[in-house]
C-alpha positions as MATLAB code, in Angstrom:
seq = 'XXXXXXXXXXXXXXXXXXXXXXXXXXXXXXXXXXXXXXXXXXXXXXXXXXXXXXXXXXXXXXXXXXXXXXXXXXXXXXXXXXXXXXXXXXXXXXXXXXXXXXXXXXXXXXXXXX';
ca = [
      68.632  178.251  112.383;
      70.033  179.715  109.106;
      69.573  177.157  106.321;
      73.544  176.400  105.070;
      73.539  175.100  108.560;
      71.289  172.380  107.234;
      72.711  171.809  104.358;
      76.035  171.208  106.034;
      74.394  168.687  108.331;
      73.174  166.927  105.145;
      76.885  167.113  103.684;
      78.799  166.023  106.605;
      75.884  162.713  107.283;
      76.493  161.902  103.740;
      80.361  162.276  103.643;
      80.223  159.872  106.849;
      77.990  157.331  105.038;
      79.644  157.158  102.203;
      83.348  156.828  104.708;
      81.900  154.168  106.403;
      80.649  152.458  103.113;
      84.287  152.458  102.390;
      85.664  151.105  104.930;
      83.158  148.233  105.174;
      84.703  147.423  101.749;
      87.872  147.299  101.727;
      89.999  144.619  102.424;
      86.719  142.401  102.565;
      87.512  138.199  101.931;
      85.540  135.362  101.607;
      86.798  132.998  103.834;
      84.622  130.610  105.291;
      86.414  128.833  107.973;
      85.431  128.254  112.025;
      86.023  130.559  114.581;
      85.524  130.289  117.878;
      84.371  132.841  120.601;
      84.055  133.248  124.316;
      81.126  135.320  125.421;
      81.531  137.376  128.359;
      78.315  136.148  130.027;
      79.511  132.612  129.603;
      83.702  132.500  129.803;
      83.487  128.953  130.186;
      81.833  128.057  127.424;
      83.673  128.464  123.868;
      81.066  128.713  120.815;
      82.113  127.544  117.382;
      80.672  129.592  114.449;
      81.408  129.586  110.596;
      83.041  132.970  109.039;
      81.828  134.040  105.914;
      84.397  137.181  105.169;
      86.676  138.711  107.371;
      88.044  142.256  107.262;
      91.526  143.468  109.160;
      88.568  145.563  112.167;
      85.959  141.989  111.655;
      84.093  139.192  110.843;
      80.280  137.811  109.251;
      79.692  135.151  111.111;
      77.104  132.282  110.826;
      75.120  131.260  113.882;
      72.088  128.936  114.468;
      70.831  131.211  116.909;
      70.479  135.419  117.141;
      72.992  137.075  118.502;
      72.192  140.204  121.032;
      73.929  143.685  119.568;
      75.965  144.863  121.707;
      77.228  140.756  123.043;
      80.892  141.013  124.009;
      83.617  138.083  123.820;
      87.100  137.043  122.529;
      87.162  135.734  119.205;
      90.093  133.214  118.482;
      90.804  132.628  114.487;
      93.537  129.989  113.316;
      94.131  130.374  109.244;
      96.860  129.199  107.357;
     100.540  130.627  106.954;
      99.228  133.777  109.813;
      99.569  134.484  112.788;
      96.526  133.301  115.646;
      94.118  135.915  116.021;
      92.870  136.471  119.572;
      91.432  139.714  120.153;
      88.166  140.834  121.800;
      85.228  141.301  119.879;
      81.592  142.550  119.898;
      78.393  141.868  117.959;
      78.038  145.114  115.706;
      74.928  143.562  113.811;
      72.775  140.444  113.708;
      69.963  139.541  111.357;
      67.926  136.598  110.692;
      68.604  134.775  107.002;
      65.252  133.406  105.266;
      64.528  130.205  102.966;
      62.112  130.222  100.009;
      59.164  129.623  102.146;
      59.851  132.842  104.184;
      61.072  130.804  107.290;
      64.403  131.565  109.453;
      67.079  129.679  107.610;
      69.865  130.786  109.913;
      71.824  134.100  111.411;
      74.089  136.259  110.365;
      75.628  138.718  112.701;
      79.204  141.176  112.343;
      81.739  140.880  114.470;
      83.899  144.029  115.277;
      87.899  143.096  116.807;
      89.486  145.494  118.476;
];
């Protein structure tokens, strides 16, 4: 394969990254607040979790436990002066949050809406 082919494969990854970089930042706030979510695998059981920012496509979201990438549910979001938000959701992301001594503090996992 001719090597500009390569290099454009380099460009256009890097063009993405930096789009998606972006996007992840924008229109970020820190609002911590509770949220609560239906899972799919469990519709009869509504979780409560703590936000940490929320986006106009999403969510950080505290949790005591990990959360499976990939989890679907519908999130429901009450903040002042706005309209409810109750739109499905999926786990995008979940990682584990460590204390001093190197043990698991809590979770942290992102929440895509659509």
């Amino acid at each position: 394969m001719p090597e500009h082919f390569d290099d454009l494969r380099s460009l256009r990854k890097a063009m993405a990254q930096a789009l998606a970089e972006d996007r992840r930042d924008r229109g970020r706030m820190a609002i911590v607040t509770d949220v609560l979510v239906r899972w799919h695998h469990d519709p009869n059981k509504q979780v409560r979790y703590e936000t940490l920012d929320i986006s106009e496509g999403g969510m950080r979201i505290r949790s005591s436990c990990a959360l499976l990438e990939g989890m679907t549910g519908r999130v429901r979001l009450s903040l002042p002066d706005t309209p409810t938000i109750d739109r499905p959701a999926m786990v995008a992301w979940s990682r584990a949050c460590y204390d001093r001594e190197g043990r698991i503090d809590h979770f942290e996992a992102g929440i895509r809406l659509f």
